[in-house]
SERO-4910 file (N, C-alpha, C, O; in steps of 0.05 Angstrom, whole numbers):
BEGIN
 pado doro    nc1    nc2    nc3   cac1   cac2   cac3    cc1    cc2    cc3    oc1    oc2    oc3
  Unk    A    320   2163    702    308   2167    728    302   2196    731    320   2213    728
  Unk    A    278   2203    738    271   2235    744    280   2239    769    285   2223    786
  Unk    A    282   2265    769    298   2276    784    279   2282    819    289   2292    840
  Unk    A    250   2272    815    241   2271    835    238   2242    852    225   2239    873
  Unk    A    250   2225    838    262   2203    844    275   2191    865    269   2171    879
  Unk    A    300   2214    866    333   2209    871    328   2233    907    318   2255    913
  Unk    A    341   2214    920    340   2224    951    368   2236    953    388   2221    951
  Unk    A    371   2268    959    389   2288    956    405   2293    988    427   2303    993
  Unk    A    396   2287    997    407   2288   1020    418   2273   1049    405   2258   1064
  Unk    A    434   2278   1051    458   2258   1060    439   2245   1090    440   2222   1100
  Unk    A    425   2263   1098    422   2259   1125    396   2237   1121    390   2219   1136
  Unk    A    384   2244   1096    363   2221   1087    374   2190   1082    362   2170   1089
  Unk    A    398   2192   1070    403   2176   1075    413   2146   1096    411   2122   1098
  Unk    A    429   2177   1114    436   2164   1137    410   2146   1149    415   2123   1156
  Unk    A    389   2153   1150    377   2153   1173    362   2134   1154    363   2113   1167
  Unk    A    348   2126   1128    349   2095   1124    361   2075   1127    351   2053   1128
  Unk    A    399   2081   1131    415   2065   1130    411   2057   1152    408   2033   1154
  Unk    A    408   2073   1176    409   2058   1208    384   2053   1214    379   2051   1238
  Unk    A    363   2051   1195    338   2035   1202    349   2006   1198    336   1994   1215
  Unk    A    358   1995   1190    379   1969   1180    363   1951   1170    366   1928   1178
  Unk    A    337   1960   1148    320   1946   1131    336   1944   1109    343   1962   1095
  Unk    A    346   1911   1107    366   1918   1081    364   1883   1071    351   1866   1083
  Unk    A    376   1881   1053    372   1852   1041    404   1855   1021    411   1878   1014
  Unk    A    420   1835   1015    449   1843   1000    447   1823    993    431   1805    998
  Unk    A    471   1827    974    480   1794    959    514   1817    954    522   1839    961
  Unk    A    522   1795    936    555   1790    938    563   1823    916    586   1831    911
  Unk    A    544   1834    910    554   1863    894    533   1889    911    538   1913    915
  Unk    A    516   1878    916    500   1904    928    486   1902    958    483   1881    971
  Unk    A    481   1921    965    473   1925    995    437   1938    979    436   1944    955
  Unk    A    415   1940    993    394   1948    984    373   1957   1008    358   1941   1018
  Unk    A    376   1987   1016    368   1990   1052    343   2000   1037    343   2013   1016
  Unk    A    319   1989   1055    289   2010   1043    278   2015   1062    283   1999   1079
  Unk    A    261   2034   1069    249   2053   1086    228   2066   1085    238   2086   1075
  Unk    A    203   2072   1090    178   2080   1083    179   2121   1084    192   2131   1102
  Unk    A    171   2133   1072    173   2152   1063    146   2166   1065    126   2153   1059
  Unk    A    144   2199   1076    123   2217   1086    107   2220   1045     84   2224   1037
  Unk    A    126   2217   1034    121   2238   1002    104   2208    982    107   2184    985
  Unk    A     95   2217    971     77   2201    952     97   2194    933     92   2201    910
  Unk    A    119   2182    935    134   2175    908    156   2165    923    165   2176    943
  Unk    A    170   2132    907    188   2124    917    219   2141    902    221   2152    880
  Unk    A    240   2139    921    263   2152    915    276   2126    925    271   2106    939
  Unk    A    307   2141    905    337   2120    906    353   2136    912    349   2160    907
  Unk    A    375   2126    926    399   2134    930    417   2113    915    414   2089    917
  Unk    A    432   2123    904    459   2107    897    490   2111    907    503   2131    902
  Unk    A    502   2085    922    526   2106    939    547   2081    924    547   2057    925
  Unk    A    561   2097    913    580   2074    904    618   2087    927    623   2109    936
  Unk    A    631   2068    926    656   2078    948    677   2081    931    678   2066    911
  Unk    A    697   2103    937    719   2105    922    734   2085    915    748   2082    894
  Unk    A    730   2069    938    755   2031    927    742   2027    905    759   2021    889
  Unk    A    716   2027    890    710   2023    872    728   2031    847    736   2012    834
  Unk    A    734   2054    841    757   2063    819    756   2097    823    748   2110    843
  Unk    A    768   2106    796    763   2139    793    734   2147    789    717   2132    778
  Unk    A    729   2172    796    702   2187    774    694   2167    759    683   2148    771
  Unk    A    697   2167    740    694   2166    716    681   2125    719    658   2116    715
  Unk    A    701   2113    725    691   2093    739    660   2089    746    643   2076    734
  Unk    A    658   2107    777    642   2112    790    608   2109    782    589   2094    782
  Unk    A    622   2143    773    599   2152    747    573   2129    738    548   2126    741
  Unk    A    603   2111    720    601   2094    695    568   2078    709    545   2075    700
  Unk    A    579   2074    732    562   2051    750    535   2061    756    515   2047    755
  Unk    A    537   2083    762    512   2106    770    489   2094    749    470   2078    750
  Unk    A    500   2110    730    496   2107    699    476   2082    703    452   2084    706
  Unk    A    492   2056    702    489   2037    699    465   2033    712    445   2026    699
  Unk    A    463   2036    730    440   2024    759    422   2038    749    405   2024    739
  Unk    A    419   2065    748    405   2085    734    382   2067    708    360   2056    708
  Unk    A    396   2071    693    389   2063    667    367   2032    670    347   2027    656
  Unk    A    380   2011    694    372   1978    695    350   1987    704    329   1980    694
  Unk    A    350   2011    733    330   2010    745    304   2026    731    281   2023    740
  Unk    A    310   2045    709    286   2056    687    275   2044    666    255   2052    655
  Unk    A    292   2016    656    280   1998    629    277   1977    644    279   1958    627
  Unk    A    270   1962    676    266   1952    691    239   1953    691    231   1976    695
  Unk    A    219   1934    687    187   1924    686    180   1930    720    160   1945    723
  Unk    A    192   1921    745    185   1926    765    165   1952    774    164   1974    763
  Unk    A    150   1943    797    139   1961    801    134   1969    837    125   1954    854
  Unk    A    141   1990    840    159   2000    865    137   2011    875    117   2019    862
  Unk    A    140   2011    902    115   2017    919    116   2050    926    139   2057    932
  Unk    A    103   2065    926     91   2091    927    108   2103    942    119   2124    935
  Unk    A    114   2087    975    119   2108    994    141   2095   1003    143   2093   1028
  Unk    A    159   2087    989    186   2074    997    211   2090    986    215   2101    964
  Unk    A    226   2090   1007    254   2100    998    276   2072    994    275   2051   1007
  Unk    A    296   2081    971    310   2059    970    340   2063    968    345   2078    949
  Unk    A    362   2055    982    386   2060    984    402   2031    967    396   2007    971
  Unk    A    422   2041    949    434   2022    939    460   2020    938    472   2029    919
  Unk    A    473   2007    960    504   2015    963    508   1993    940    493   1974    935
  Unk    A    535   2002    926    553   1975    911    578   1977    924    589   1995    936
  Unk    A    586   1946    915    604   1939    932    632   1930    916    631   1921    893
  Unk    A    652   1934    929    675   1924    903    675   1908    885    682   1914    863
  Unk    A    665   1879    892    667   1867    867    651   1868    849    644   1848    837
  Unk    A    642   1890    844    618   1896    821    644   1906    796    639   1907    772
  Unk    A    665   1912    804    692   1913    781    697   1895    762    709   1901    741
  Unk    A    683   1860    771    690   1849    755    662   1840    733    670   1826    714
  Unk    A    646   1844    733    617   1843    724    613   1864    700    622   1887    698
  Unk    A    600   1852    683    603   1870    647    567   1875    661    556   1865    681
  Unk    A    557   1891    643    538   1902    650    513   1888    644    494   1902    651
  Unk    A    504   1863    631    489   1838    637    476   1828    657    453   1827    665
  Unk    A    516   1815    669    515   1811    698    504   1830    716    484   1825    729
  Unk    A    515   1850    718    502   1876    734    471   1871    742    462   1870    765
  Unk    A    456   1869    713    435   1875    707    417   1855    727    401   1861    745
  Unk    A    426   1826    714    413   1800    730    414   1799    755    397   1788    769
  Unk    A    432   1809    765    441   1812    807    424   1825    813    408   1815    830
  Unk    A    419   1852    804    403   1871    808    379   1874    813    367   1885    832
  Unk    A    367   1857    785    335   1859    787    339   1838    805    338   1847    828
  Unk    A    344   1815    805    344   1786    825    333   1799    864    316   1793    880
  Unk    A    358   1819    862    360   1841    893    339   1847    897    327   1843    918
  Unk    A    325   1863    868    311   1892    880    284   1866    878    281   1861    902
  Unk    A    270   1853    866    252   1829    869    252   1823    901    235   1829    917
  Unk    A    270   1815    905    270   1804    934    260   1822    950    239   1814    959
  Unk    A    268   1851    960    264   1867    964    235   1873    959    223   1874    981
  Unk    A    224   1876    944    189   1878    931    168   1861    942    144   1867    946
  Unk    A    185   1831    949    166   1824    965    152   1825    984    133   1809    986
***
């Protein structure tokens, strides 16, 4: 994911979150929001109940990676927030994968 992508700031975030455009299932939350800049951006917020760092990270990583070898095609002026949620602990990274795109689809439409 390029780095002009990724939405850096907290208060950006906030303020998609409490637009409360969001769609979830049983591992992820997925808030989207229309955006001034010619290019869609992500946030990724994973919660400490999740595990350590390293944990964390691992997941970033993960989402990262599904959402760049991911065929989808994301609309210009959208921002997108992706909370995960605890039970994404028990899911090998497959599963991950299939929830995911399944989410962000729904969302697209």
């Amino acid at each position: 994911m390029k780095k002009i992508n990724i939405i850096k700031k907290n208060y950006d975030i906030n303020n998609i979150i409490n637009k409360r455009n969001m769609i979830k299932n049983k591992y992820f939350y997925i808030y989207k929001d229309n955006n001034s800049i010619n290019n869609y951006r992500f946030a990724i917020c994973v919660s400490k109940k999740i595990g350590n760092a390293v944990t964390r990270n691992k997941i970033k990583r993960q989402i990262k990676d599904i959402l760049d070898k991911s065929n989808l095609v994301f609309k210009t002026n959208n921002d997108y927030v992706i909370i995960i949620r605890n039970e994404i602990n028990n899911l090998n990274y497959k599963e991950i994968k299939e929830n995911l795109i399944n989410l962000i689809s729904k969302v697209l439409d």
